[in-house]
N, C-alpha and C positions, 0 to 999 in steps of 0.2 A: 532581508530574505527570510521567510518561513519554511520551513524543512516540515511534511507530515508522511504520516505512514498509516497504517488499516489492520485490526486484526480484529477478525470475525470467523465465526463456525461456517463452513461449504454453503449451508442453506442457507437462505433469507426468508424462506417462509412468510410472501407477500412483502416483506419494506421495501418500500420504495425510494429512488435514490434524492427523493428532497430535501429528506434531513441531512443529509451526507452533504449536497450543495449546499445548503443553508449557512452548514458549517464551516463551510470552507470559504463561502461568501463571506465569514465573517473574519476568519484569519487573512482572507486578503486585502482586507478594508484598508488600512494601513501599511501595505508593501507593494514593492512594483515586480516582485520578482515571487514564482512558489514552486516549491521541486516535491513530487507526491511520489514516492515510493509505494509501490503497490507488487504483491507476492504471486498474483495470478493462478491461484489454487483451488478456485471456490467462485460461487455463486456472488459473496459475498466482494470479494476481490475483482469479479468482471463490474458487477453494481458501483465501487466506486470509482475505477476505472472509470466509466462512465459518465461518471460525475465531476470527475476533472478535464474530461471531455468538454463535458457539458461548460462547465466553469472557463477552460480555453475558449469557447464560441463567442461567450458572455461577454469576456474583457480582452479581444484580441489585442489590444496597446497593454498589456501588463508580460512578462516573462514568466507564463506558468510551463513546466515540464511534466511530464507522466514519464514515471521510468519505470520501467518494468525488470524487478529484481526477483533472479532463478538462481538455487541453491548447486546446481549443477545443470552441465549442459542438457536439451529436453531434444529431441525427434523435431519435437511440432515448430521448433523453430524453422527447421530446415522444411519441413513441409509444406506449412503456412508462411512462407517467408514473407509473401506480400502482405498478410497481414496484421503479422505483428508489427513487420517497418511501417507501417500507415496508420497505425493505431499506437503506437508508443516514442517517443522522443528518443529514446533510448533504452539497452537491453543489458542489464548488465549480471555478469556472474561473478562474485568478489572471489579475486585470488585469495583472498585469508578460508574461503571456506573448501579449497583446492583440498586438502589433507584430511577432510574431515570422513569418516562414514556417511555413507549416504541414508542410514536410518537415523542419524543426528543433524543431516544437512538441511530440513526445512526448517528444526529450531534454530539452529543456529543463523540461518537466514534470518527469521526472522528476529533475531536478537543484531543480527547486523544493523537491519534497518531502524530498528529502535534506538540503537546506539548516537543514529545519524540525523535523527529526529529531534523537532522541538516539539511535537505533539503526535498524540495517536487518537486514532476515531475508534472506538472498537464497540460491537455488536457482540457482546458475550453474554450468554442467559444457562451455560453450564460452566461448573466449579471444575473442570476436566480437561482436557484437550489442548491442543496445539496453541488457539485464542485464547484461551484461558492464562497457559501460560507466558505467553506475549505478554497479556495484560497486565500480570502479577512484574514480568521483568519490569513492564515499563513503568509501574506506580514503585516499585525498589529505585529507580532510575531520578523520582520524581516528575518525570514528564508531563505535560499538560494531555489532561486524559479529556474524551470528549465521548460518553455512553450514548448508544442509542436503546 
């Protein structure tokens, strides 16, 4: 089983989500099972979303998941109830990030999922921000890094 995660700026400014499948075509060349943590923050984050989407349609005989990982509980869950259940395997909010501030709770999110990971895809083209520092945790981490 391969464990991946996403960290990318809001915008995508035009990419399109082939590379993204490409990449995950190729992590699952070799396994029957893939769980894709994904932060749903951003442009960036619906784009792969999508693409493991897409990659579920492709290989419906393999066990791919899309889990949709929230630093704290959101409104839109409850609003959009239908369509997060039909667009996500699963929803989860880690009781370790229960105590945290919530101006530290999308890092630290995102350092969950890193944690949980064998690889990250990331889309980072500033030295700054949130993606940035995802990136930096997951290359301290040594994770299998995958740039677009």
């Amino acid at each position: 089983m391969v464990v991946c995660t996403f960290a990318g700026h809001r915008e995508v400014f035009g990419l399109g989500q082939s590379r993204v499948v490409e990449i995950l075509e190729r992590l699952l060349e070799a396994e029957q099972e893939m769980t894709c943590y994904v932060g749903g923050k951003g442009e960036f984050d619906a784009l792969c979303a999508s693409a493991v989407r897409t990659l579920k349609h492709r290989h419906p005989d393999k066990a791919i998941s899309l889990v949709l990982v929230l630093p704290y509980m959101e409104q839109r869950l409850n609003t959009d109830k239908e369509y997060y259940e039909s667009n996500f395997d699963e929803i989860l909010i880690p009781i370790e990030l229960a105590d945290i501030h919530y101006k530290k709770a999308i890092t630290a999110c995102n350092r969950w999922m890193v944690d949980r990971a064998d690889c990250l895809i990331a889309m980072v083209w500033r030295d700054y921000g949130g993606a940035y520092q995802t990136l930096k945790y997951a290359e301290r981490l040594c994770k299998q890094i995958f740039r677009l």
